[in-house]
N, C-alpha and C positions, 0 to 999 in steps of 0.2 A: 602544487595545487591539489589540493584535495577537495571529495565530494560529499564528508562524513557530514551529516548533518544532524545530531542527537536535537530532539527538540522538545521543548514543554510550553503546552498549551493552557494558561491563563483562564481562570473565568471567574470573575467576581471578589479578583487579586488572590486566590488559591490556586496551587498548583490542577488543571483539568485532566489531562491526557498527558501522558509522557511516551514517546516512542522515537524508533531508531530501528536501522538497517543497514549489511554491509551490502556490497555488490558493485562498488565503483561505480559507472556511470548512470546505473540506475537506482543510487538510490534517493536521489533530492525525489523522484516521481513515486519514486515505490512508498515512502514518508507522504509526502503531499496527498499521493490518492487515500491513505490511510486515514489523513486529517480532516480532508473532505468529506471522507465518508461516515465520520463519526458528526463534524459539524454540519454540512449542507445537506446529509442525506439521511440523519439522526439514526444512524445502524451503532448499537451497539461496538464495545470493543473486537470482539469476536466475529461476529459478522462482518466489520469492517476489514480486518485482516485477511478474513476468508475469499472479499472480494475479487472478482477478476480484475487485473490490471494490464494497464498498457503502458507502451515508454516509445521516445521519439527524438532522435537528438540528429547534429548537423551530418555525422557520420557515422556509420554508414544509413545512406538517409531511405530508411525506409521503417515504415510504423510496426512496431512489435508487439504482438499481442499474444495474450496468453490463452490458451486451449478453454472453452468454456466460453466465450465471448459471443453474445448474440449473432445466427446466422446472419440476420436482417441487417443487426447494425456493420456487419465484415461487408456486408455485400453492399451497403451505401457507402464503406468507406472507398472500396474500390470504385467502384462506379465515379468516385470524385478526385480518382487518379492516384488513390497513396498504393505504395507495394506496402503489401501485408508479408508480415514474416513471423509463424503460429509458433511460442517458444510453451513448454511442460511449465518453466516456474520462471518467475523474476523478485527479486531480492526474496530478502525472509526478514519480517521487523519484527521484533518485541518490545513491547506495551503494556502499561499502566495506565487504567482510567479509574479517575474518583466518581463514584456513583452513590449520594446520598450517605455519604461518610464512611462508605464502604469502597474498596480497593477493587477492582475485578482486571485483572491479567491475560494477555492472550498471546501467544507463542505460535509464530507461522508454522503453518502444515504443510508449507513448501521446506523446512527445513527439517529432514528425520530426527527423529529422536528427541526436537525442539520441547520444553515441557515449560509449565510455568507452577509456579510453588507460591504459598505465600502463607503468612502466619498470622 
C-alpha cells in the first residue's frame, strides 16, 4: 500500500493545479492542505505551499503541527485534549497552477535546494 498520491485539479474541463509530495504518511494531508488552500482559501500557488500545515493519523495518535501555527489556535487545540507535537517541516510538494493561460510554479521551502524553472 502506498500513500503517493500525484493529483490534477480540473476546472472548466482543463487541467487547474497539479501537485504532489513525498513523505509517506504525510503526504495524502500535505497535498489535500495544498488544494484547499488554493480552492477554499483562494491563496495563490505560492502562498499555498508556504502555508503552515498539520497532519493527524491513528498512530502515533497525536496532532503534529508545524512551527508557525497560531498561539491561540495550539492553545484551543489543547484545551480540547489533542497532544501537540511542533515538527520544523512536513512533506515538500511541487506544483503547477494555470493562471489566465499562464503556468505559475512553486517548489516547497521545506525542501533545500527545492527550485522551480519553467519556459
Amino acid at each position: 500500500l502506498s500513500s503517493m498520491t500525484p493529483t490534477i485539479v480540473m476546472k472548466e474541463g482543463k487541467p487547474y493545479l497539479v501537485t504532489g509530495s513525498p513523505g509517506g504518511s504525510l503526504i495524502i494531508t500535505t497535498v489535500l492542505q495544498v488544494v484547499m488552500n488554493v480552492i477554499d482559501h483562494k491563496m495563490n500557488i505560492a502562498t499555498a505551499t508556504n502555508a503552515v500545515r498539520i497532519h493527524h493519523q491513528w498512530l502515533p495518535d497525536q496532532l503534529m503541527i508545524e512551527n508557525g501555527l497560531n498561539g491561540d489556535t495550539t492553545r484551543l487545540l489543547k484545551e480540547k485534549g489533542h497532544q501537540i507535537s511542533v515538527r520544523d517541516a512536513m512533506g515538500s510538494t511541487q506544483s503547477i497552477m494555470r493562471v489566465n493561460n499562464t503556468f505559475q510554479g512553486a517548489s516547497d521551502p521545506r525542501k533545500p535546494g527545492a527550485l522551480t524553472l519553467g519556459y
